[in-house]
C-alpha positions as CSV (number, residue, x, y, z in Angstrom):
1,X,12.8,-5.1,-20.6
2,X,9.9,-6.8,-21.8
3,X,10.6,-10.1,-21.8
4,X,11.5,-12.3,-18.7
5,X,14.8,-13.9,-18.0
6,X,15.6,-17.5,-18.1
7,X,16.1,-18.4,-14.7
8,X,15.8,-21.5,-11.9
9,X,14.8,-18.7,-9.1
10,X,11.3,-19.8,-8.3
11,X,8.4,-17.1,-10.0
12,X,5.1,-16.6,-8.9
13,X,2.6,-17.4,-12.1
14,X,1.0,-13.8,-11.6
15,X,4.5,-12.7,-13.5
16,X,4.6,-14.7,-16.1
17,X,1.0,-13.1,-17.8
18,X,1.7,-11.4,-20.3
19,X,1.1,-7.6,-19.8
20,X,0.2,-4.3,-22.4
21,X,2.4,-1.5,-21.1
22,X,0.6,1.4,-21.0
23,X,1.2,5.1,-21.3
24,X,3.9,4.9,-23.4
25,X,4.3,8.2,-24.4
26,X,4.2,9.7,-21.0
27,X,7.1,8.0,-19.8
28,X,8.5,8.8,-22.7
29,X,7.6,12.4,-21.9
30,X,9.2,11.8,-18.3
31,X,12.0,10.6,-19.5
32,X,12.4,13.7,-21.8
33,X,11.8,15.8,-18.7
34,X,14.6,14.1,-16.6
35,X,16.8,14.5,-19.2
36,X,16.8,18.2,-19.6
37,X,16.7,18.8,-15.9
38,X,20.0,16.8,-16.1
39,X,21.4,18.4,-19.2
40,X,21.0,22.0,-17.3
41,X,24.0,21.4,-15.3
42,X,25.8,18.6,-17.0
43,X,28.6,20.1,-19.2
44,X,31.2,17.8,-21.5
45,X,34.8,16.6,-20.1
46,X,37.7,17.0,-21.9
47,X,38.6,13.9,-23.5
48,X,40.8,11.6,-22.0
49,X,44.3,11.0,-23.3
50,X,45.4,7.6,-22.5
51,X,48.9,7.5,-23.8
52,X,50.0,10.1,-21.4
53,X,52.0,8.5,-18.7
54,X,49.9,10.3,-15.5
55,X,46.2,11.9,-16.5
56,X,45.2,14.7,-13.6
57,X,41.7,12.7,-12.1
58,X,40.1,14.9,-9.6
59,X,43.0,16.8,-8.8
60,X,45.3,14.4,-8.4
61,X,47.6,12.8,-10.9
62,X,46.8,8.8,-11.4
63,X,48.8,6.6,-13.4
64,X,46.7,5.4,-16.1
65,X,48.4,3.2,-18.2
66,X,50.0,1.3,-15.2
67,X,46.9,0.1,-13.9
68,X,47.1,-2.8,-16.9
69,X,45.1,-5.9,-16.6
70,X,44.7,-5.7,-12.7
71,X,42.1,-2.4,-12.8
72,X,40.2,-4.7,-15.2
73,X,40.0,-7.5,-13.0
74,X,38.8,-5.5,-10.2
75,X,36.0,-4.4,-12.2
76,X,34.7,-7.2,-13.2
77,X,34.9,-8.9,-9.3
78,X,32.8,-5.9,-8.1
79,X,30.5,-6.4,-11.0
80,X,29.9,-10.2,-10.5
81,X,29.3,-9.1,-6.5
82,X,26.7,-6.7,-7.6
83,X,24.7,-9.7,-9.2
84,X,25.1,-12.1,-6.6
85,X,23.8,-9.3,-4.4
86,X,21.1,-8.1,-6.5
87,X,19.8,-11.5,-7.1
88,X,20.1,-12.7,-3.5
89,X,18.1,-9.8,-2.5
90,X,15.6,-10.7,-5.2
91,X,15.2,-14.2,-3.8
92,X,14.4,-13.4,-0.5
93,X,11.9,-10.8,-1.1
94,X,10.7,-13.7,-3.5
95,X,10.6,-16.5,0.0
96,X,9.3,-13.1,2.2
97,X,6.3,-13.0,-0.5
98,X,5.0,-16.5,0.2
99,X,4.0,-16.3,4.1
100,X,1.2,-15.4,4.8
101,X,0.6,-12.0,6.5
102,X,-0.4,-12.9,9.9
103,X,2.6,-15.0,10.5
104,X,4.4,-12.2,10.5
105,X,5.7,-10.8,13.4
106,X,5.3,-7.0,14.2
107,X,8.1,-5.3,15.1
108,X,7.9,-4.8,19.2
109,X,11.0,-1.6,19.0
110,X,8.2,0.6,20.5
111,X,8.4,2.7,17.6
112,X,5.2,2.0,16.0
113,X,3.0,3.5,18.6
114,X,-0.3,4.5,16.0
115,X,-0.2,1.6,14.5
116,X,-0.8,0.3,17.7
117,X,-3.6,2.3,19.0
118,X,-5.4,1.4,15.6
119,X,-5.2,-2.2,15.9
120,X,-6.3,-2.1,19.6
121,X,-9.0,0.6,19.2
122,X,-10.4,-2.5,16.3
123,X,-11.4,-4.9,19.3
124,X,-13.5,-1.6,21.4
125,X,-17.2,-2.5,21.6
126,X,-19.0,0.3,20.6
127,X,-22.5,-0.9,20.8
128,X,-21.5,-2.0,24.5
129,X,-22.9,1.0,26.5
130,X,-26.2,2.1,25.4
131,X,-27.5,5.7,26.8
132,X,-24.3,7.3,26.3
133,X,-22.3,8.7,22.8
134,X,-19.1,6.3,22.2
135,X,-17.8,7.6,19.0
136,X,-17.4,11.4,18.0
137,X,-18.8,12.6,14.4
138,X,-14.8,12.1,13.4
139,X,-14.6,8.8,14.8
140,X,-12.7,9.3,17.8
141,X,-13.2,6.7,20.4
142,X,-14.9,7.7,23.8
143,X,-14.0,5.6,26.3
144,X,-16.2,4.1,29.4
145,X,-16.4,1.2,30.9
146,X,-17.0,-2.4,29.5
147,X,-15.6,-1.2,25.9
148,X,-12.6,-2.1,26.2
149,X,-10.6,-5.6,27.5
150,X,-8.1,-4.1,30.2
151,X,-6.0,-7.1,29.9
152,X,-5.3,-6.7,25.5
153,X,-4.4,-2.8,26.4
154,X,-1.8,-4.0,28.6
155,X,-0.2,-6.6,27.4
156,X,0.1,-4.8,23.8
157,X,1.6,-1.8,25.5
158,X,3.9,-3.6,27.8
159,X,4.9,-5.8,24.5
160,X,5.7,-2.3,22.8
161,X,7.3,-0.7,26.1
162,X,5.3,2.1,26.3
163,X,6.3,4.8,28.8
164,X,4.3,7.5,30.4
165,X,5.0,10.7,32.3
166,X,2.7,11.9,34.4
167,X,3.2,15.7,35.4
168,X,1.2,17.6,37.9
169,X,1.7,21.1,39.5
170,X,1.4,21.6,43.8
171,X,2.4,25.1,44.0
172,X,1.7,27.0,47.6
173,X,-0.7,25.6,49.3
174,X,-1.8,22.8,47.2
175,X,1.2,21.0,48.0
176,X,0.0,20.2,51.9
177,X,-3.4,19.7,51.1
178,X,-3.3,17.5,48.0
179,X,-0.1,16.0,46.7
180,X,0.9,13.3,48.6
181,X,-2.7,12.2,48.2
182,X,-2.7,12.5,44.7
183,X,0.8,10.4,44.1
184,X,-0.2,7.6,46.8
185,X,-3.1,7.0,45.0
186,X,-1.5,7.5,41.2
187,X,0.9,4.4,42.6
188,X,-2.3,2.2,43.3
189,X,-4.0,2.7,40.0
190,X,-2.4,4.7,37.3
191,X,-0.9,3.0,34.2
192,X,0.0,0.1,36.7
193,X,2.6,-2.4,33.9
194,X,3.8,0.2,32.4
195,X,7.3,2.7,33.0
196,X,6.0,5.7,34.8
197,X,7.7,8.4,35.1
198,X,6.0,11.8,37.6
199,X,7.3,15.2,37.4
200,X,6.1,17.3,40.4
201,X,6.6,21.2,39.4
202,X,6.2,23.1,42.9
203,X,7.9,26.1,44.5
204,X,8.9,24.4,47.6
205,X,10.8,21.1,46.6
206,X,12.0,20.2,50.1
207,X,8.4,19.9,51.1
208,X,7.3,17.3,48.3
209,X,6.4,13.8,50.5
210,X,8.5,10.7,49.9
211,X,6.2,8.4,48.8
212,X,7.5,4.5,48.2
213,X,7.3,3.7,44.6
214,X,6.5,0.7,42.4
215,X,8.8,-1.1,40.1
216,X,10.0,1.0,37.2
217,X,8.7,4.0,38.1
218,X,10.4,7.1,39.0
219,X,9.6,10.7,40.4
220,X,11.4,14.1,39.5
221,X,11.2,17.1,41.2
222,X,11.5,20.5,39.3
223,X,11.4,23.8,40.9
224,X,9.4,26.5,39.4
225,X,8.4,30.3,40.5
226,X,5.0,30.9,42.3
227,X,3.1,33.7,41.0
228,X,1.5,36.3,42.5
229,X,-2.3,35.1,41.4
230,X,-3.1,31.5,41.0
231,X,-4.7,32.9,37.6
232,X,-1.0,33.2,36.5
233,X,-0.3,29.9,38.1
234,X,-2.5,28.0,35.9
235,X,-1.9,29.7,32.4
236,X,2.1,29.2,32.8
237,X,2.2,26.0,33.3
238,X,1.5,25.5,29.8
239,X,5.2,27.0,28.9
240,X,6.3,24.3,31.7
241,X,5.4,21.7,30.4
242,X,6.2,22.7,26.8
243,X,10.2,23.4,28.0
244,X,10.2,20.4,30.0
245,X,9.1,18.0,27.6
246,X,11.6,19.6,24.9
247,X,14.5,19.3,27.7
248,X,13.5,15.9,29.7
249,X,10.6,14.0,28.9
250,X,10.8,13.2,24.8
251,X,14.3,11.5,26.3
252,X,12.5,9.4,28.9
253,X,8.3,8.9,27.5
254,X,6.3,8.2,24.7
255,X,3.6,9.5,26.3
256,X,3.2,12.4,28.7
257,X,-0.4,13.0,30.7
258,X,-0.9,16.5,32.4
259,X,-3.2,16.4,35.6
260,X,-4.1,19.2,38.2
261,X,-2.7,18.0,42.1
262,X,-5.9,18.2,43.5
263,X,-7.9,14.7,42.3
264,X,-7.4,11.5,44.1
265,X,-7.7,8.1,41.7
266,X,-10.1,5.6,42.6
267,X,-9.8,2.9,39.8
268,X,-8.3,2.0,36.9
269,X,-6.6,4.3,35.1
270,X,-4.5,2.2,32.1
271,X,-3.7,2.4,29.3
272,X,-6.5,2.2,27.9
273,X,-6.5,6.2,27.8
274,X,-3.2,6.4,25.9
275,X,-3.6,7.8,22.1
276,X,-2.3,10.0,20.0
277,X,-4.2,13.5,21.3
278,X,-6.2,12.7,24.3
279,X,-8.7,15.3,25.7
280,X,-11.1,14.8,28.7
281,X,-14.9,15.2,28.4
282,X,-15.9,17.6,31.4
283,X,-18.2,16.1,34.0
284,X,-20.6,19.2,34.3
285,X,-21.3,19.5,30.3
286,X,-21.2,15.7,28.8
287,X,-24.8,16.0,28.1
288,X,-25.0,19.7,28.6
289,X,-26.4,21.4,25.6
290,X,-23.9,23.1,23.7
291,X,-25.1,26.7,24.4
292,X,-24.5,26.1,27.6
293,X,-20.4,25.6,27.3
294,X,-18.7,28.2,28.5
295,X,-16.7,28.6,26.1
296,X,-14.9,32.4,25.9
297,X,-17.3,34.7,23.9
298,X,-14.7,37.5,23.8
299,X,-13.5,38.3,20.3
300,X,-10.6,40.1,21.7
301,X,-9.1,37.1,23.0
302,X,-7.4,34.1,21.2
303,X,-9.6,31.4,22.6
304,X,-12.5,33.0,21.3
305,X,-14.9,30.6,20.2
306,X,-19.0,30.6,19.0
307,X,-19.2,27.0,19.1
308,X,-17.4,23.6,19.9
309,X,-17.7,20.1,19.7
310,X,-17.4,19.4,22.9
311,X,-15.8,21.2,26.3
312,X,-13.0,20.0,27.5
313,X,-11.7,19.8,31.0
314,X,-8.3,20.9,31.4
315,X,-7.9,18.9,34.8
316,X,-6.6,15.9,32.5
317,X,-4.9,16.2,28.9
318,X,-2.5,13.9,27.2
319,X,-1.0,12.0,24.0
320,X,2.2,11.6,22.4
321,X,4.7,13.8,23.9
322,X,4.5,15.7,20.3
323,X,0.9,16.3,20.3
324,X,1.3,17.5,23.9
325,X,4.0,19.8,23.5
326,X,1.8,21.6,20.2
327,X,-0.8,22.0,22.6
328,X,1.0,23.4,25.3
329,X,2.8,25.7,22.4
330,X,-0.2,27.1,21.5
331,X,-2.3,27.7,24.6
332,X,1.2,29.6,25.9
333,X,1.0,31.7,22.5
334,X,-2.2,32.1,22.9
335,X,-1.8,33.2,26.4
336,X,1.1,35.5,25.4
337,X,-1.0,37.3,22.6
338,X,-4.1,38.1,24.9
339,X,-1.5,40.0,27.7
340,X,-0.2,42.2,25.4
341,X,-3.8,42.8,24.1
342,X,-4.7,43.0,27.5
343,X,-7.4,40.7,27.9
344,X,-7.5,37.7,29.8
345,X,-9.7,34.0,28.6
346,X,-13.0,33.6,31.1
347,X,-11.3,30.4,32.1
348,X,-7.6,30.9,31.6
349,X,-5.7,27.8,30.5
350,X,-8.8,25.8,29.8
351,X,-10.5,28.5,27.4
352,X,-7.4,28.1,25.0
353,X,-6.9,24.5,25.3
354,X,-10.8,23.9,23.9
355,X,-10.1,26.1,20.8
356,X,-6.7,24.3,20.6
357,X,-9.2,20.7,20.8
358,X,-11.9,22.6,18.1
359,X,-8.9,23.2,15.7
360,X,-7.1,20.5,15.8
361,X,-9.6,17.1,17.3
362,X,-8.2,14.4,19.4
363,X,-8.4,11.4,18.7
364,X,-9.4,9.9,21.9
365,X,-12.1,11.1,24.4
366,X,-12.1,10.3,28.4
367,X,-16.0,10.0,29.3
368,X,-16.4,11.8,32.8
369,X,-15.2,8.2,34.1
370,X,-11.8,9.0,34.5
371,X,-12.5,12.8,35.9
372,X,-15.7,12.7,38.1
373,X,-17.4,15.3,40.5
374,X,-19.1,13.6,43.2
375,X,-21.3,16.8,43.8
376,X,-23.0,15.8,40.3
377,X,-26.1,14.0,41.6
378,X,-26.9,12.6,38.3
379,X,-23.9,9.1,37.8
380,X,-26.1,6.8,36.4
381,X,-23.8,6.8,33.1
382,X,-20.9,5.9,35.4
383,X,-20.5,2.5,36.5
384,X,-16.5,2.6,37.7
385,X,-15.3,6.1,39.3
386,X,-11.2,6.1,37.8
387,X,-10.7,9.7,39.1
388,X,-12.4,12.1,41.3
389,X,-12.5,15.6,42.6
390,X,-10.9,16.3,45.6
391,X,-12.9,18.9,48.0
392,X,-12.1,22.8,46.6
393,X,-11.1,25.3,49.4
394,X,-10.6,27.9,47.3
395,X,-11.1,30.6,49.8
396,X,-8.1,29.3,51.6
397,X,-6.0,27.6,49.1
398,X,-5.6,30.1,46.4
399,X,-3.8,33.7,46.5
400,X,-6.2,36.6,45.2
């Protein structure tokens, strides 16, 4: 219809211009199209025969004739409904229309986690830490210290009951000589506010320490097979955490961080880091040039790569729990593939989770804050120390 209605409903003036419609003969064309899509499987009915006594209706015989003046009157009460309806629906969008757009309230159901990070990642300061890169070429946020207010990230998150789940490995010895530092310290600075939930995977589940934990937060044990060489070790995890996250954590999280057992935290660690895809700048190669990455030059292998954009430590990865279990999914493939090809990435889980990061970017970046060597002599870039090495035994913690 052309025309407007005659009606008391309020109108906005914008409405009531008169308008050209345009493109008349392509909706006419569309129509024309729907109509013989239609037609293909539309086929006539029999025509009805009203003064039989019973008419067969879908298979079942309904007394036509009988129904009288009382079928008619049901009609026409449904059909009056559907207008009160339809213009009671019209109204309100109508009342919805005239306030304003920041009155309105944002749904807090936890549901709308990127719009989230986008309105919160608005208020980061890039210009607020000179010396260092804060933004990749694809505009991915790299986050240090002083761009950010601590206190907006967590009161947004809390407001939209974001959850995390942290999992870490402590397999063999790395259990005794690292875990119960790493969850003691977890409890005194990791994603403090918010629902956390740790899944310790470890051969030896009577050995994990009992540590006292904060207000909603929770710790899971799951027993999983030690391998022969800690090479093995650190590529299988990836099928771990994939299964578990399809099994346990998608019910639980919204967002799932993977860390290695042997790092202690030092300082905030909030949220802050949560996003969609998060990947971990590595503390050796931040400013490294990019011939230097070691990235795995073997074309035999599945995390063959010539270049990058950055490279990534696999100590610390997270995101959504879907971006982390497509991750995980594809360094296992990946993984997989290069046994049966026999060939094995230069640095095993880590080689296949930067070509993962090169194909598909994150969209957030840890700067070597929140994962830092101490051995580096060079820290003037890092004013707050969130995470740090723990001291590497490797002669005596790992199996040949």
């Amino acid at each position: 219809m052309l025309r407007r209605l005659r009606t008391h409903l309020p109108v906005t003036d914008q409405l009531l211009l008169p308008r050209v419609v345009n493109d008349i003969p392509g909706k006419r064309l569309k129509r024309q199209a729907a109509k013989l899509t239609y037609d293909k499987s539309a086929k006539d009915l029999p025509e009805l025969n009203v003064r039989q006594d019973e008419t067969t209706l879908w298979g079942q015989d309904w007394p036509v004739e009988k129904c009288g003046h009382r079928g008619k009157n049901i009609g026409i009460f449904f059909f009056l409904v559907l207008i009160v309806v339809s213009f009671t629906y019209l109204y309100l969008r109508y009342v919805v229309s005239l306030v304003p757009v920041n009155r309105l309230r944002v749904a807090d159901d936890g549901t709308s986690k990127e719009d989230l990070l986008i309105s919160l990642d608005n208020t980061i300061n890039f210009g607020a830490r000179q010396g260092v890169e804060t933004r990749t070429s694809w505009k991915a946020p790299i986050i240090w210290e002083g761009m950010f207010d601590p206190k907006l990230y967590d009161q947004m998150h809390v407001q939209n009951r974001s959850s995390v789940a942290l999992t870490v490995f402590a397999v063999g010895r790395y259990l005794d000589a690292y875990l119960k530092t790493f969850l003691t310290s977890a409890e005194q600075h990791f994603m403090l506010g918010l629902k956390v939930r740790y899944y310790v995977f470890t051969d030896e589940p009577e050995k994990v320490p009992n540590i006292e934990l904060g207000p909603q937060r929770s710790l899971k044990v799951i027993q999983v097979e030690k391998y022969s060489r800690w090479q093995d070790i650190s590529m299988m995890r990836m099928k771990t955490i994939s299964d578990t996250i399809e099994s346990d954590i998608r019910h639980h999280c919204n967002y799932v961080f993977c860390l290695d057992v042997d790092q202690e935290f030092k300082g905030r660690f909030g949220s802050e880091a949560l996003g969609d895809s998060v990947a971990q700048m590595h503390a050796w190669y931040y400013k490294a040039q990019k011939h230097t990455f070691t990235y795995d030059k073997n074309p035999k292998s599945k995390a063959f790569m010539e270049t990058g954009d950055y490279y990534y430590h696999a100590a610390i990865f997270g995101g959504l729990w879907e971006h982390v279990k497509s991750l995980a999914d594809h360094c296992f493939l990946g993984i997989m593939e290069d046994k049966l090809n026999n060939v094995e990435a230069k640095w095993h889980d880590e080689s296949h989770l930067n070509k993962y990061f090169w194909l598909h970017k994150p969209t957030r970046l840890l700067s070597p804050e929140y994962c830092w060597d101490q051995v580096i002599s060079d820290h003037s870039d890092i004013n707050v120390t969130r995470l740090i090495w723990a001291p590497k035994h490797y002669d005596k913690l790992r199996t040949k």
